[in-house]
C-alpha positions as YAML, in Angstrom:
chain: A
units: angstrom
residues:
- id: 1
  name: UNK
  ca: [-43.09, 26.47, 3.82]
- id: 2
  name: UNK
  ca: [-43.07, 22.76, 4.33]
- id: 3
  name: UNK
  ca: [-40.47, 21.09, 3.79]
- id: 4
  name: UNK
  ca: [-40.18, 18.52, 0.40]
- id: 5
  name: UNK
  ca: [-40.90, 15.33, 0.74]
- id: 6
  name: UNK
  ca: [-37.95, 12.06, 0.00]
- id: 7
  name: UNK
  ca: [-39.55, 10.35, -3.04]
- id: 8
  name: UNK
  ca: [-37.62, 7.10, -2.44]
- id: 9
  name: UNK
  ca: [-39.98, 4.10, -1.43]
- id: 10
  name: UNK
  ca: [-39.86, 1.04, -0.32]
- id: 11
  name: UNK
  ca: [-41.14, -1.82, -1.84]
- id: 12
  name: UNK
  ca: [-41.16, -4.08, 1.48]
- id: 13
  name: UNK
  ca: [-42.96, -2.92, 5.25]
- id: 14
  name: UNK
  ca: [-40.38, -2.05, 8.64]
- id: 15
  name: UNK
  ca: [-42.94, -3.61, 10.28]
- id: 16
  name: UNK
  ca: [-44.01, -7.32, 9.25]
- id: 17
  name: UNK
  ca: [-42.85, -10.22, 10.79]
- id: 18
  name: UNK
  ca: [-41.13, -12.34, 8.23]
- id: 19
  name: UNK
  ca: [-38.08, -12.01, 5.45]
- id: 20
  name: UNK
  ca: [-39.24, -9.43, 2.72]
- id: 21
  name: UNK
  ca: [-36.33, -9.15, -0.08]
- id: 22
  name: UNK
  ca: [-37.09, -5.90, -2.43]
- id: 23
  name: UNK
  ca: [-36.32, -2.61, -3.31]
- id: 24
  name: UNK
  ca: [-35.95, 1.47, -2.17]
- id: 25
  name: UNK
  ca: [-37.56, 2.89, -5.37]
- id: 26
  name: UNK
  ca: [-36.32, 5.99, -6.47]
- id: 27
  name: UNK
  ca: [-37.95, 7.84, -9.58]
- id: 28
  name: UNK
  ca: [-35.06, 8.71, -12.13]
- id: 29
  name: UNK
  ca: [-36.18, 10.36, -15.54]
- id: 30
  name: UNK
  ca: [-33.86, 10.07, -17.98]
- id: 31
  name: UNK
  ca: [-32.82, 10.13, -21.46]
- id: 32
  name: UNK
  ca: [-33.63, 6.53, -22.15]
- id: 33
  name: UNK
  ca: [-36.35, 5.89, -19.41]
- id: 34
  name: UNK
  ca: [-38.93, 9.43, -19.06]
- id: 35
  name: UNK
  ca: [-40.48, 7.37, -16.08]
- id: 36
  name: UNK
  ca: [-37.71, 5.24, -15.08]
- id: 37
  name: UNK
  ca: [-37.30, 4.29, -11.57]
- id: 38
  name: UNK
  ca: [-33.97, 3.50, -9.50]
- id: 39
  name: UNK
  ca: [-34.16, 0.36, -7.86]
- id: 40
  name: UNK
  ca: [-31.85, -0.36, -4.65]
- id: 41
  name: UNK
  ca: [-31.75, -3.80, -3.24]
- id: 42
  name: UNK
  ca: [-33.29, -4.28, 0.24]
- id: 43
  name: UNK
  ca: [-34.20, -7.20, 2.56]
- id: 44
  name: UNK
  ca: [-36.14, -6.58, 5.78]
- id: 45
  name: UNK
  ca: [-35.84, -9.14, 8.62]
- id: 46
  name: UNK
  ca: [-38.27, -9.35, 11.31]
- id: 47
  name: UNK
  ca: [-39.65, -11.42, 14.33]
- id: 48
  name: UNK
  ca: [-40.81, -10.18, 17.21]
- id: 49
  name: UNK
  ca: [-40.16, -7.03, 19.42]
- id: 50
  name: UNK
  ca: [-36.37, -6.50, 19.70]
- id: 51
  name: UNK
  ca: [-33.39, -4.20, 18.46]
- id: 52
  name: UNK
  ca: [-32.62, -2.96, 14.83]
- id: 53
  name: UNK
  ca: [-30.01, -3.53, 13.27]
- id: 54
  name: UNK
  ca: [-29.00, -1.41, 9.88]
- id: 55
  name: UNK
  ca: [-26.15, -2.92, 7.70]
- id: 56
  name: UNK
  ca: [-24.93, -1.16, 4.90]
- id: 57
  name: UNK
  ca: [-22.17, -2.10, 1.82]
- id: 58
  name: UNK
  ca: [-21.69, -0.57, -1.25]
- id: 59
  name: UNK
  ca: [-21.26, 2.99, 0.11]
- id: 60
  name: UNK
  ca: [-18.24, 3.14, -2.65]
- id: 61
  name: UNK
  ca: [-19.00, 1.31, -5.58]
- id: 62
  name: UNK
  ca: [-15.39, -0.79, -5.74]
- id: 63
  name: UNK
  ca: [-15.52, -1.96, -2.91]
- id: 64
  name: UNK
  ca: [-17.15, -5.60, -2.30]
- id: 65
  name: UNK
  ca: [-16.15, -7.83, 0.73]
- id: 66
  name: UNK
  ca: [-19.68, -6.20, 2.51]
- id: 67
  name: UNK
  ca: [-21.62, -6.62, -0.25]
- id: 68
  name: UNK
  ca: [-20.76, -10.34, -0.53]
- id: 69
  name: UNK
  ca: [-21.46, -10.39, 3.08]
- id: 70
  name: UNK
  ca: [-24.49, -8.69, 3.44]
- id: 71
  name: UNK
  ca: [-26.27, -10.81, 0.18]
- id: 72
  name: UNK
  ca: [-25.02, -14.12, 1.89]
- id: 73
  name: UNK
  ca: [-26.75, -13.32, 4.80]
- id: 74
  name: UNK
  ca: [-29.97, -12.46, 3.05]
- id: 75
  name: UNK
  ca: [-30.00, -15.77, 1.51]
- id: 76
  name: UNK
  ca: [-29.09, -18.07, 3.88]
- id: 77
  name: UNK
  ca: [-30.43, -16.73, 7.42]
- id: 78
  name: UNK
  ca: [-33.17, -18.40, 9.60]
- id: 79
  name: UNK
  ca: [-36.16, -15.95, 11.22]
- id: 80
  name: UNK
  ca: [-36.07, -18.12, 13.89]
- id: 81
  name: UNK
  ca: [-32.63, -16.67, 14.69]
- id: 82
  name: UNK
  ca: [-33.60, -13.44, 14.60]
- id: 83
  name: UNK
  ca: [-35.07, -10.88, 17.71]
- id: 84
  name: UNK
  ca: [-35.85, -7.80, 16.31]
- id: 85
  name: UNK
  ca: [-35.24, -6.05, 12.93]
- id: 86
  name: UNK
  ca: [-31.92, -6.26, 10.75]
- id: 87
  name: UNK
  ca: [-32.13, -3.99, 7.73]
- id: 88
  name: UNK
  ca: [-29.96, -4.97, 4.79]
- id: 89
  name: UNK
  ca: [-28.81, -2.74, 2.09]
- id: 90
  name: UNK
  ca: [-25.95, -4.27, 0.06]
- id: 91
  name: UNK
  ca: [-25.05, -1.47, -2.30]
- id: 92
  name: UNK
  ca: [-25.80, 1.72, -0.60]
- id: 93
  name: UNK
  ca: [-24.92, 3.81, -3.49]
- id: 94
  name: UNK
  ca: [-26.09, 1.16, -6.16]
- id: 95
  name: UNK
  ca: [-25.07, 3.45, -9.24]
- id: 96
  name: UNK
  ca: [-21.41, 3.62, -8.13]
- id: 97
  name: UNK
  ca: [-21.63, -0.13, -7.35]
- id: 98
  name: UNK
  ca: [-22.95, -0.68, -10.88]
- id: 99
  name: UNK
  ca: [-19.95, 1.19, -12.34]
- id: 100
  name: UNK
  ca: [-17.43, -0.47, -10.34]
- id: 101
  name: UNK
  ca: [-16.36, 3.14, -9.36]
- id: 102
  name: UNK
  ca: [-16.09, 4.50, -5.87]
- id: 103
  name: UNK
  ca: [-18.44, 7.66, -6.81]
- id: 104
  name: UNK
  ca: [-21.82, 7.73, -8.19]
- id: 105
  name: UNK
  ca: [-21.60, 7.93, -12.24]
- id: 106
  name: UNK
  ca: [-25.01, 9.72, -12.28]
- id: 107
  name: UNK
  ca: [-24.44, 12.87, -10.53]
- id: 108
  name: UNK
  ca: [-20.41, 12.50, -9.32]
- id: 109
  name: UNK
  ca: [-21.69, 12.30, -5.84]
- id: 110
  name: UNK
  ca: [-19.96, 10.32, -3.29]
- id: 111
  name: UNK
  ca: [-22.07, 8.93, -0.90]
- id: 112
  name: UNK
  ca: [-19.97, 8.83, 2.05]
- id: 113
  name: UNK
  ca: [-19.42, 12.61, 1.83]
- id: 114
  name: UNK
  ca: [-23.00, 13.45, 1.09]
- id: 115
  name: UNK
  ca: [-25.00, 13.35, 4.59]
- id: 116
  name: UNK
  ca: [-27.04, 14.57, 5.65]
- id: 117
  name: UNK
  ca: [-28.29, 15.17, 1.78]
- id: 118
  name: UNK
  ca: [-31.09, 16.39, 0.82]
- id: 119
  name: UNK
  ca: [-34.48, 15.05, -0.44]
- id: 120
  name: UNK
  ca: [-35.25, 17.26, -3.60]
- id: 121
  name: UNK
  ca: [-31.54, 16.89, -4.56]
- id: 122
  name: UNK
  ca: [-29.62, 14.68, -6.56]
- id: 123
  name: UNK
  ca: [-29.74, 11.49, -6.99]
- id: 124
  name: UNK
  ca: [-27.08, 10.76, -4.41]
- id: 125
  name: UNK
  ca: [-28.34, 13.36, -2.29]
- id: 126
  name: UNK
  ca: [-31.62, 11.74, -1.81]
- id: 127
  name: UNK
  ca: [-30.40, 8.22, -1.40]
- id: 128
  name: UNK
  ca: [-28.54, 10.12, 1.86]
- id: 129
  name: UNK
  ca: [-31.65, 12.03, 3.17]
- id: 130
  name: UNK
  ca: [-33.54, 8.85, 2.76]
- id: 131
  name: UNK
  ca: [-30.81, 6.87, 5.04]
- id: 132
  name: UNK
  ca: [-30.86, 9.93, 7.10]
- id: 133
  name: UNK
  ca: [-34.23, 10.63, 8.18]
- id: 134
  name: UNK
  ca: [-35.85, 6.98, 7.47]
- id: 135
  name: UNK
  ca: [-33.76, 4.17, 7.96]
- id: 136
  name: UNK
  ca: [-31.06, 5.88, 10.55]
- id: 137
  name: UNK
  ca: [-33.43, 6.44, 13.02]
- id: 138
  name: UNK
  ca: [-35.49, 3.21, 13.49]
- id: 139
  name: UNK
  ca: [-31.72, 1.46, 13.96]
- id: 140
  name: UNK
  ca: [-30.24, 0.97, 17.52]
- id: 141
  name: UNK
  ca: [-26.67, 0.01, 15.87]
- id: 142
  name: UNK
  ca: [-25.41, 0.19, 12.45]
- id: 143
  name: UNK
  ca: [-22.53, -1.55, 10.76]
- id: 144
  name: UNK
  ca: [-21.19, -0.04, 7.13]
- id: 145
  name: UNK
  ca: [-18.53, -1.96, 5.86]
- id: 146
  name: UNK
  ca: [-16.01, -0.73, 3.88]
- id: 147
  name: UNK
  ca: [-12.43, -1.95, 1.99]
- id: 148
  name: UNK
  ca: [-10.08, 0.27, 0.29]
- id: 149
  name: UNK
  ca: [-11.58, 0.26, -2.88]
- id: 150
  name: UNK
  ca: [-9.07, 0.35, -6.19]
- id: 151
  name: UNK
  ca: [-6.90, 3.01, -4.82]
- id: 152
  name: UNK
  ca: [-6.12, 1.48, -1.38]
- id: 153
  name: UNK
  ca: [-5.64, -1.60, 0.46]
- id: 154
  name: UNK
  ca: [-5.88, -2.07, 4.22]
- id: 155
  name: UNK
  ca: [-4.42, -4.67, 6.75]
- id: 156
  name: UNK
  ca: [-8.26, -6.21, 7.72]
- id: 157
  name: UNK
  ca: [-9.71, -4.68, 10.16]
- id: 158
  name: UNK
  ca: [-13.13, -3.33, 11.69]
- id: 159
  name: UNK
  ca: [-12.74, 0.44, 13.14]
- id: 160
  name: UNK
  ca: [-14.65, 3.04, 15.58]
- id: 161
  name: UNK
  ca: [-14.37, 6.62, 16.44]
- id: 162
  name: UNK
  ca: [-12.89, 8.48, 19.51]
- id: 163
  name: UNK
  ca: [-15.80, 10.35, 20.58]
- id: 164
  name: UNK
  ca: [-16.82, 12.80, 22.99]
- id: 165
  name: UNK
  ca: [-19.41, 10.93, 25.04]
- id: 166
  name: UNK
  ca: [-17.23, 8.13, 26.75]
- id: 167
  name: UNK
  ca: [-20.13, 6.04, 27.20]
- id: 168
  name: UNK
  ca: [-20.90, 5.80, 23.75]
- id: 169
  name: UNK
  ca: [-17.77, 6.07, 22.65]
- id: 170
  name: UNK
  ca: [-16.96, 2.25, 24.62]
- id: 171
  name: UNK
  ca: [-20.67, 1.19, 23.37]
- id: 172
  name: UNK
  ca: [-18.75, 1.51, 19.29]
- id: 173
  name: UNK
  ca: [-15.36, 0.05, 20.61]
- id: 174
  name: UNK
  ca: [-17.19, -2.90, 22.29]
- id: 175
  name: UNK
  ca: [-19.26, -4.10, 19.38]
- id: 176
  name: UNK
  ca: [-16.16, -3.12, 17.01]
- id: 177
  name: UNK
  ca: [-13.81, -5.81, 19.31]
- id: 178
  name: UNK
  ca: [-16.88, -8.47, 18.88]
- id: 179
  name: UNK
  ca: [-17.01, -8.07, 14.87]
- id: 180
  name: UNK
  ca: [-13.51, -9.98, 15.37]
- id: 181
  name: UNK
  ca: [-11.51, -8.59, 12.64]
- id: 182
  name: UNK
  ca: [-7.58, -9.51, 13.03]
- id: 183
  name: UNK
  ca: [-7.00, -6.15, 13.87]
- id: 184
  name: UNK
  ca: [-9.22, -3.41, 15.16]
- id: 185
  name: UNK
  ca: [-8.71, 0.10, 15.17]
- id: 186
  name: UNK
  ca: [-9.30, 3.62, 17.15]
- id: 187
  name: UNK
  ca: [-9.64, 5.65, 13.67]
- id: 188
  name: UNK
  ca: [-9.12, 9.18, 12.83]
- id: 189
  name: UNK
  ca: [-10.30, 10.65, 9.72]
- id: 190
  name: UNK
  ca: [-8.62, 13.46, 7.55]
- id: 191
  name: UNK
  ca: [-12.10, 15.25, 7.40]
- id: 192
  name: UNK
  ca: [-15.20, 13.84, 8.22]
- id: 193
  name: UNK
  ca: [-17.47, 16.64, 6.69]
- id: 194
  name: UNK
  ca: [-20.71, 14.66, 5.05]
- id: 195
  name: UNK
  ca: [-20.05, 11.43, 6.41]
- id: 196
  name: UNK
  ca: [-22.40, 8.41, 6.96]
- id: 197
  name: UNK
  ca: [-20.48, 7.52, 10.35]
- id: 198
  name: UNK
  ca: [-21.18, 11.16, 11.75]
- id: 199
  name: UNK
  ca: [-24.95, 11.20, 11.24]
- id: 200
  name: UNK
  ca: [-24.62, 7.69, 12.72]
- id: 201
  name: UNK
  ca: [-22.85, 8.69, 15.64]
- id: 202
  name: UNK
  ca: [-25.07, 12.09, 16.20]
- id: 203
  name: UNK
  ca: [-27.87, 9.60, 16.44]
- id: 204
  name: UNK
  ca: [-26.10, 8.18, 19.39]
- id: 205
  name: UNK
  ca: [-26.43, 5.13, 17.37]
- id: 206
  name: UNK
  ca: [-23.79, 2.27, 17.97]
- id: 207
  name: UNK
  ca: [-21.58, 2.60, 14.98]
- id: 208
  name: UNK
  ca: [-19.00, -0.27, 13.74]
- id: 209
  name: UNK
  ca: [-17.31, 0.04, 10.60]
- id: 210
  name: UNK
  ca: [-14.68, -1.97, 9.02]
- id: 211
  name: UNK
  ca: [-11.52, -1.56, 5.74]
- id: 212
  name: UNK
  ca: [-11.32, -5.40, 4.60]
- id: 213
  name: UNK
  ca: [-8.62, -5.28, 1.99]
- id: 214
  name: UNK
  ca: [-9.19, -3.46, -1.12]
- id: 215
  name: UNK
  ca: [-7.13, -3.09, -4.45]
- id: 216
  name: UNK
  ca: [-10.62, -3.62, -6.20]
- id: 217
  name: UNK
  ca: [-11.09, -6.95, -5.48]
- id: 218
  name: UNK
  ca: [-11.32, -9.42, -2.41]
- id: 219
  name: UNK
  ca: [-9.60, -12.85, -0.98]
- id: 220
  name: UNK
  ca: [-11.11, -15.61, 0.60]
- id: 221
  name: UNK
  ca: [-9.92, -14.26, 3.89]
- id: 222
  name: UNK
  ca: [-10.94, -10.97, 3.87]
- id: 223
  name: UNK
  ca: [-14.72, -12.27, 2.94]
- id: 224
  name: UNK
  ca: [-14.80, -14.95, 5.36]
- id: 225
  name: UNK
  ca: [-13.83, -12.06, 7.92]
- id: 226
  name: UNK
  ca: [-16.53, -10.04, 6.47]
- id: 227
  name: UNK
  ca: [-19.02, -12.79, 6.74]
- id: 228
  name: UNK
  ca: [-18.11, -13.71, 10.18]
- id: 229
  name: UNK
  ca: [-17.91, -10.32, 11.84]
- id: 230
  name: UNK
  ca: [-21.49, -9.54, 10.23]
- id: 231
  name: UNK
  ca: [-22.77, -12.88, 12.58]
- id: 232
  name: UNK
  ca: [-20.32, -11.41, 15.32]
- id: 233
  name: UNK
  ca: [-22.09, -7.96, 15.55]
- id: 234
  name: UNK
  ca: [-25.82, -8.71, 15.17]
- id: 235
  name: UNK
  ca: [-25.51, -11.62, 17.53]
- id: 236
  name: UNK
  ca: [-23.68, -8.80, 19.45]
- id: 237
  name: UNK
  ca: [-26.41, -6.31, 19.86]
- id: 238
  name: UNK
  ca: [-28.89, -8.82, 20.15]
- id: 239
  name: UNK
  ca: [-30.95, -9.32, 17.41]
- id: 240
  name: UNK
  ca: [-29.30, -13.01, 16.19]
- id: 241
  name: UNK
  ca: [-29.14, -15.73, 18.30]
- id: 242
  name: UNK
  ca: [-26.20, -17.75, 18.66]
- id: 243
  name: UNK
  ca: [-22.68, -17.55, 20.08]
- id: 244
  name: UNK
  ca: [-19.92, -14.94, 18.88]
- id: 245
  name: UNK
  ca: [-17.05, -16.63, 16.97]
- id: 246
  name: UNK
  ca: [-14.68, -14.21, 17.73]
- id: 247
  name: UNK
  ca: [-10.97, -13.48, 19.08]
- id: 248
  name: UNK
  ca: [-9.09, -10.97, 20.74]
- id: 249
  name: UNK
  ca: [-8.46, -8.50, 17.94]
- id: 250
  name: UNK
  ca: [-4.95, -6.49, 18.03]
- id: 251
  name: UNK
  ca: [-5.94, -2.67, 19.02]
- id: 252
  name: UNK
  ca: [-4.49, -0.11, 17.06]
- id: 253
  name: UNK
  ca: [-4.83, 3.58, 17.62]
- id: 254
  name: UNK
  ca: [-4.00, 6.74, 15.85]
- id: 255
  name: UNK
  ca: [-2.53, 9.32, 17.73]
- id: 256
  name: UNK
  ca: [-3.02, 12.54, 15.04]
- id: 257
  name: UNK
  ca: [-2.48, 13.11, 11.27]
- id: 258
  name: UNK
  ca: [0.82, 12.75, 10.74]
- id: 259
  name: UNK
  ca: [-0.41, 8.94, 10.56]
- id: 260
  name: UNK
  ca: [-1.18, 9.84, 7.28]
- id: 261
  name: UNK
  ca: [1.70, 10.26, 4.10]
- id: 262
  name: UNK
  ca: [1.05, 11.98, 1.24]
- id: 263
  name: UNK
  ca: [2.67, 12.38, -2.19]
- id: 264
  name: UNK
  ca: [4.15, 16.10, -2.53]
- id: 265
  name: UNK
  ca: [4.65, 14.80, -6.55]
- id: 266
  name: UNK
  ca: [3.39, 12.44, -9.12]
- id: 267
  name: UNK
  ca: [5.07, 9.79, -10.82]
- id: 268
  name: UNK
  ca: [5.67, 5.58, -10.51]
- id: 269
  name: UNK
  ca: [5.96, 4.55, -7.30]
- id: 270
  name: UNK
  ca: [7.81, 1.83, -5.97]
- id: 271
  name: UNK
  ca: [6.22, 0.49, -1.87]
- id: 272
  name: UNK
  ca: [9.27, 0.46, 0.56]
- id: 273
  name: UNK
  ca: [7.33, -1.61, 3.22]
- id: 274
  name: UNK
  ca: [4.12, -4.16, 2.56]
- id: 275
  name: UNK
  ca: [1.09, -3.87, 4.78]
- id: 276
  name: UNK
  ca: [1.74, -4.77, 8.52]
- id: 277
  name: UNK
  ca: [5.76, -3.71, 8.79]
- id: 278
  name: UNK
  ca: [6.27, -2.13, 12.14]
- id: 279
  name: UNK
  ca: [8.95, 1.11, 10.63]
- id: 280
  name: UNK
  ca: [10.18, 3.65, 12.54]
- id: 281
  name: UNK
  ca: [9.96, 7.65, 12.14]
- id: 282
  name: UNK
  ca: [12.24, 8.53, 8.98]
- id: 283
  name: UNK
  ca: [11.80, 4.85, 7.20]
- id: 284
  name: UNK
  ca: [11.50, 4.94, 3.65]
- id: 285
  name: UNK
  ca: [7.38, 4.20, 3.07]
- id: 286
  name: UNK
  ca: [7.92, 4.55, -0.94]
- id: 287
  name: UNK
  ca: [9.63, 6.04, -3.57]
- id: 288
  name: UNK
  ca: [8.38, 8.45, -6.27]
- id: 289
  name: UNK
  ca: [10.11, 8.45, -9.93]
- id: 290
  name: UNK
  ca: [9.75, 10.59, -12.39]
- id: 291
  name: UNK
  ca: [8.21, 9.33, -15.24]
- id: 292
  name: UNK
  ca: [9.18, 12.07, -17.70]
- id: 293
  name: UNK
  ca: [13.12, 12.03, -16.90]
- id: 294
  name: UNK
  ca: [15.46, 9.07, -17.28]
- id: 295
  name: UNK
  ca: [18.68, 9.59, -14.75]
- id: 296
  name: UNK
  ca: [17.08, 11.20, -11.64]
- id: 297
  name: UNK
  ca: [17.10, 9.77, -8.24]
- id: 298
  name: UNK
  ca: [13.57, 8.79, -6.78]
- id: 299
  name: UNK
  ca: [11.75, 10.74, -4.20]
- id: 300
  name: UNK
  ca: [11.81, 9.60, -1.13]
- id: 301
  name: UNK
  ca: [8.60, 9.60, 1.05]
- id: 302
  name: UNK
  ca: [9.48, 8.81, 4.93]
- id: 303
  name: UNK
  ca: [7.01, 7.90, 8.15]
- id: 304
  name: UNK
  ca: [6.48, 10.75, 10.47]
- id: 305
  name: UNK
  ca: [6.23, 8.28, 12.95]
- id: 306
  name: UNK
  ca: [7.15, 4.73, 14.47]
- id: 307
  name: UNK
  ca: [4.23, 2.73, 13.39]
- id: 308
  name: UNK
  ca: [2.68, -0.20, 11.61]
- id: 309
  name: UNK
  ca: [1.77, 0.54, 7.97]
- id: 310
  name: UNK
  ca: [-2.04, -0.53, 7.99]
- id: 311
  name: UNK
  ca: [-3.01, 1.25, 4.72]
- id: 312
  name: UNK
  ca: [-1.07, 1.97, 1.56]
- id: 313
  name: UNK
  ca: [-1.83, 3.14, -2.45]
- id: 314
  name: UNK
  ca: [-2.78, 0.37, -4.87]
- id: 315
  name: UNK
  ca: [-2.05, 1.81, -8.20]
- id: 316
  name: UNK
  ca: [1.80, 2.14, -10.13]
- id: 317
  name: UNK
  ca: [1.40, 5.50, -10.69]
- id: 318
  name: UNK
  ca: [0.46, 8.18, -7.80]
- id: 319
  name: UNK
  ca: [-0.71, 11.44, -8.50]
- id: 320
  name: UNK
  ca: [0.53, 14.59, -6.20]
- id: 321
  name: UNK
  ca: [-1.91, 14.61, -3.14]
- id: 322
  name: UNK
  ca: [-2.55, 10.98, -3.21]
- id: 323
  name: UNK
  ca: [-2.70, 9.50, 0.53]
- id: 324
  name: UNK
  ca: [0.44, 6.58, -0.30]
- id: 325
  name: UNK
  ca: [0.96, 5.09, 3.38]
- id: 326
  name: UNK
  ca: [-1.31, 5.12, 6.30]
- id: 327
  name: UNK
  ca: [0.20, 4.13, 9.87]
- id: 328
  name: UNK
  ca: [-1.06, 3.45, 13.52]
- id: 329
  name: UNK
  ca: [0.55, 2.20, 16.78]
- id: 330
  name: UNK
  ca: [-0.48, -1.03, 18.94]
- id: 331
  name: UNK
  ca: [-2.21, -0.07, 22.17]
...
């Protein structure tokens, strides 16, 4: 039996020289719209023989320092600069992006958990098998950018994975150091089931990605870091001409999960430390208080390690299981 076939198309050719702005069309039939059609922002760069680069935004819908990036750079870049292919997709998971939400209001699906999806499945699903099996492998590097959407907000900084090839483990870290972020960072994730950046790094692809802030929104500095690193890593790999405007980022590194605090209740919480306080093992991170009793002492939520706080929750109100406080240590 063979196996079914990605719908999603693109309106613009891989393999033109020039810049072609349009769209991945996906067929959606719905309630208002029998024969509708889903239509996800793309711009196609290309001159000459080269590397290709894929950069992606928009993975989770609230979160919008690579977007701004990414649709800068689509408007305002030369061809001349260019050696190779750079792929641009803004808002990976346009429905979410739409919504303002971090997951897909269509289907629930959230992309970044998604991979490697699957083409006859939802509508998130197929935007991932598309990504997957068409755009992932004509790239030589990808950068994803993420922030810390509504919930969270991150010191700025671009990240890469501890992998199990050394080689290509340094390849990520390298181009990660040139994005130029203030800070850059060793991550570990919590569980990286479905994730973009594993099918990325399976590929042996070179994989970058960043957390730029969050709380829902952006600052000046955190774009103009997003903007700049974008210029840092496709000069980088090689496919923009130019110098790197970059510094020596700070390295941070996380030696295991008890980097990560979570809240064992729910309630109104009140931040013990702001973002980039160095605290040691047993420092109050936050307190929890109820928010159905009046008279009863706040929960105290401590670090399980000396650190510097480089993520923490956005919203007054936490619900048990929320991640509140994120740490790492300088290398």
């Amino acid at each position: 039996m063979s196996k079914p076939r990605n719908p999603i198309t693109s309106t613009e050719p891989f393999d033109h020289d020039s810049i072609h702005h349009g769209h991945l069309v996906l067929p959606w039939s719905r309630d208002d719209s029998a024969w509708g059609t889903l239509r996800i922002p793309i711009t196609v760069m290309r001159h000459g023989e080269g590397p290709c680069a894929l950069v992606t935004g928009g993975k989770h819908g609230d979160e919008y320092e690579g977007p701004l990036a990414i649709v800068d750079f689509a408007r305002s870049a030369n061809l001349d600069d260019v050696a190779g292919t750079i792929i641009l997709v803004p808002y990976m998971n346009y429905p979410a992006f739409l919504a303002g939400k971090r997951t897909s209001p269509l289907d629930g699906g959230n992309m970044n958990r998604t991979f490697p999806g699957r083409p006859n499945g939802t509508i998130t699903e197929k935007i991932a098998d598309y990504f997957q099996n068409t755009l992932l492998p004509m790239a030589d590097a990808v950068l994803d950018f993420h922030s810390g959407g509504k919930t969270l907000e991150f010191l700025p900084l671009a990240a890469s994975h501890v992998l199990e090839d050394k080689e290509h483990s340094k390849r990520c870290a390298v181009a990660r150091d040139a994005f130029g972020a203030p800070w850059s960072l060793n991550m570990v994730e919590i569980d990286s089931t479905g994730m973009y950046d594993d099918a990325a790094e399976a590929a042996g692809k070179t994989f970058v990605t960043t957390e730029l802030g969050g709380a829902g929104t952006t600052t000046p500095e955190t774009i103009a870091i997003a903007k700049r690193g974008l210029n840092n890593f496709l000069k980088h790999v090689g496919v923009l001409a130019g110098e790197l405007d970059s510094a020596e980022p700070r390295v941070l590194s996380q030696p295991g999960d008890h980097c990560f605090c979570f809240a064992p209740e729910s309630g109104m919480l009140e931040p013990g430390a702001a973002l980039g306080d160095t605290l040691t093992a047993n420092s109050v991170v936050a307190r929890i208080w109820s928010t159905g009793r009046m008279g009863v002492a706040p929960l105290d939520l401590r670090a399980k390690m000396d650190g510097i706080l480089i993520a923490r929750h956005v919203p007054g109100l936490v619900q048990a299981g929320d991640c509140v406080a994120v740490f790492a240590v300088e290398d």
